[in-house]
N, C-alpha and C positions, 0 to 999 in steps of 0.2 A: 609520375610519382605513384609510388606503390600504395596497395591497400596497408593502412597503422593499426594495431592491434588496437587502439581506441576505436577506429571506425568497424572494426569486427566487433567490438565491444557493445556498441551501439545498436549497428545493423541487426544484434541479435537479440538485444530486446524488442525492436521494435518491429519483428517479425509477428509476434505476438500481444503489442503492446496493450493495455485494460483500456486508454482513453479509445479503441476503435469499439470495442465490446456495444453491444446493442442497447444496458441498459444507461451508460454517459449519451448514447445518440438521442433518446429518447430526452435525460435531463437536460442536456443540449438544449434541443426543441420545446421544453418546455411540458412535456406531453407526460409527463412521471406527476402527481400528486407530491404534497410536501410528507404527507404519512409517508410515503415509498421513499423519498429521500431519506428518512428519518431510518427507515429498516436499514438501508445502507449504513446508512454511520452507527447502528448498532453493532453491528458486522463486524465494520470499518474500526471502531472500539476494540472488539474481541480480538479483533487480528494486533493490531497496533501494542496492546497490551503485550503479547507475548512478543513480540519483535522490539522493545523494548528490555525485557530479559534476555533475549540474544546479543544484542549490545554488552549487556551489564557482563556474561555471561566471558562471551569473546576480549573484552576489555581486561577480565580475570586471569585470562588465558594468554595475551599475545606478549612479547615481552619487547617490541619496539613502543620508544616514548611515543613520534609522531603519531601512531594509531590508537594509543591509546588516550594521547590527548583529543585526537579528533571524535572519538568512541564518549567520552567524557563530556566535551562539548558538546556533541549532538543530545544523551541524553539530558544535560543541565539544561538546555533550551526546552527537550520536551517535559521536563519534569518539575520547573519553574515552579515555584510553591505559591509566590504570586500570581500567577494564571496558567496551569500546567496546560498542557495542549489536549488533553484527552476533557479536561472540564469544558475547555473550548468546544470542543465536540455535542458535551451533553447541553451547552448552552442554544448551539443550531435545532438540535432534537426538542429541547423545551419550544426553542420558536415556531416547531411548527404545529403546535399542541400536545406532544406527548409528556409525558413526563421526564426529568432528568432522572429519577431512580429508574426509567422504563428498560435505557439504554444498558446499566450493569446488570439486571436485573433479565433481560431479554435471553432467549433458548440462541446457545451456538449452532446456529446451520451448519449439517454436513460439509459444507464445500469449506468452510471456516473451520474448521476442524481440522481438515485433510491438513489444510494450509498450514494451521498449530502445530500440528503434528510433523508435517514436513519440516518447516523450519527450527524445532528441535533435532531432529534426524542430522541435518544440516551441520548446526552447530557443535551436536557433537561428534559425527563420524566424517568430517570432511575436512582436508588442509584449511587453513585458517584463510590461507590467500584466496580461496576459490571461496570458503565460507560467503568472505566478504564481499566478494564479487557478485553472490548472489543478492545476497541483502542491500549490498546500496546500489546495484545496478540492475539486478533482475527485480527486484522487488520497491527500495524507496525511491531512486529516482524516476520511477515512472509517475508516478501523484505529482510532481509538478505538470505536468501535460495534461492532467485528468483537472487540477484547477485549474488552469488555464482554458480548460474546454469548459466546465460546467461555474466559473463565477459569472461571469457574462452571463449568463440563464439567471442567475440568481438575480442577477440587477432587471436582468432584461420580462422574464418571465414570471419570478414569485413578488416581485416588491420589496426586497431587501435593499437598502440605502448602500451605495460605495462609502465603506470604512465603519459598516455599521456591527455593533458590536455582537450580533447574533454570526455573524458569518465571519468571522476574524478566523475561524479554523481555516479555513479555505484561502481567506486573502491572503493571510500570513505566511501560508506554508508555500506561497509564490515567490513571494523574500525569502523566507528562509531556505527552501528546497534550492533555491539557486545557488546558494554559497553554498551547501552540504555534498550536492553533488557535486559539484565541482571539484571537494575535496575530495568525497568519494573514487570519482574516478582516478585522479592523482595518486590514491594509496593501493588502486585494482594494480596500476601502469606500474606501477614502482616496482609490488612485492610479486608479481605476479610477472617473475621474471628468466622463466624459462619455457622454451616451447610445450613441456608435459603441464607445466602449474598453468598457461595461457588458455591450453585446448580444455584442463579442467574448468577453469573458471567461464570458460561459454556455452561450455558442457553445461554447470549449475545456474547459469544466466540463463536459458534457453529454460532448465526444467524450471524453476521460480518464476517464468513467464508463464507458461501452463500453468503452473501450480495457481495462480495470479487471477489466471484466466476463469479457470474451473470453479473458484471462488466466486464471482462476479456473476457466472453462471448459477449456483444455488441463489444469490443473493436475488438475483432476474425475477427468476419463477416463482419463488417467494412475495418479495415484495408488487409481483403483477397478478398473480394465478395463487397464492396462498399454498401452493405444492411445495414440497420437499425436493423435487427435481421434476423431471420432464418426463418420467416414465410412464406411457398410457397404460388407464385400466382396462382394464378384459371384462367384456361383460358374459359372465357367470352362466347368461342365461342360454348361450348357444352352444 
């Protein structure tokens, strides 16, 4: 049985996937501070915010119903007025002593920026099929694998209780992310149905990995070394 455009679809996120990145290996382990977790989901905030107006954005833009029912759902889930998923977030950040204004309120890291920046790029100068293909494959369904790696820490290494209400961001998006991609992939396979729209959309899957990547990278050095990136200084004196 031949290679299916789903399994390219896959193989090519996960050539670069964020759950390998060094700073989940370290939350994994246990070995990250809850402040360092806490820079993450500020980030993680920053980013998620504008990828949410990509949605809103693309859903304006496509003119088939199933996507843009699917586009709909996803956001009415993250934007729940009874417990929106980004409050979820600042609820983890308060648990580990910062404040929940800290999180809207925190400086966007370079590498978080790029990422804003690219996936505006994205959604507006790219076929919509390949858009999407970035977005829910290069980019949202990778977080289910990254919770899947770092709940278990949180039960195992901080003290957070299973099903407890500080870490509902993370348990939740294990439910939820299972049915979204699912859909996801389903709407990549459908519309992305010619060999020039398939090689664009792994073309965009492939750079929203990077793009993915490089982020995680600011967030790293940041929240271990307090640095803006990794660039050594020159000392002056020689």
């Amino acid at each position: 049985m031949g290679t299916t455009f789903r399994d390219q679809l896959v193989a090519t996120r996960d050539r670069k996937h964020s759950k390998d990145h060094p700073f989940f290996d370290l939350w994994e382990q246990g070995k990250l501070t809850k402040e360092q977790t806490a820079i993450y989901c500020a980030q993680h905030y920053h980013y998620v915010t504008d990828y949410l107006n990509w949605m809103a954005y693309e859903a304006s833009q496509i003119p088939f119903r199933d996507v843009k029912i699917y586009l709909y759902e996803n956001l009415s889930d993250e934007e729940n007025p009874d417990d929106r998923h980004l409050d979820m977030l600042k609820d983890y950040v308060a648990s580990t002593g910062s404040s929940r204004n800290s999180v809207e309120n925190s400086s966007v890291l370079a590498g978080t920026e790029s990422l804003q920046n690219w996936g505006w790029r994205l959604v507006y100068q790219t076929p919509w099929q390949a858009a999407l293909a970035g977005m829910f494959i290069g980019l949202e369904s990778q977080f289910l694998d990254i919770c899947k790696k770092i709940v278990p820490a949180l039960h195992e290494h901080y003290g957070f209780t299973r099903g407890g209400h500080e870490i509902r961001f993370f348990e939740e998006h294990i439910r939820a992310d299972e049915i979204h991609g699912a859909k996801g992939f389903m709407i990549v396979e459908k519309y992305c149905n010619t060999p020039e729209l398939q090689a664009l959309a792994l073309k965009t899957i492939e750079a929203a990995t990077i793009r993915r990547w490089r982020y995680m990278n600011g967030i790293y050095w940041f929240a271990l070394y307090g640095k803006d990136d990794d660039t050594p200084l020159i000392d002056s004196r020689n």
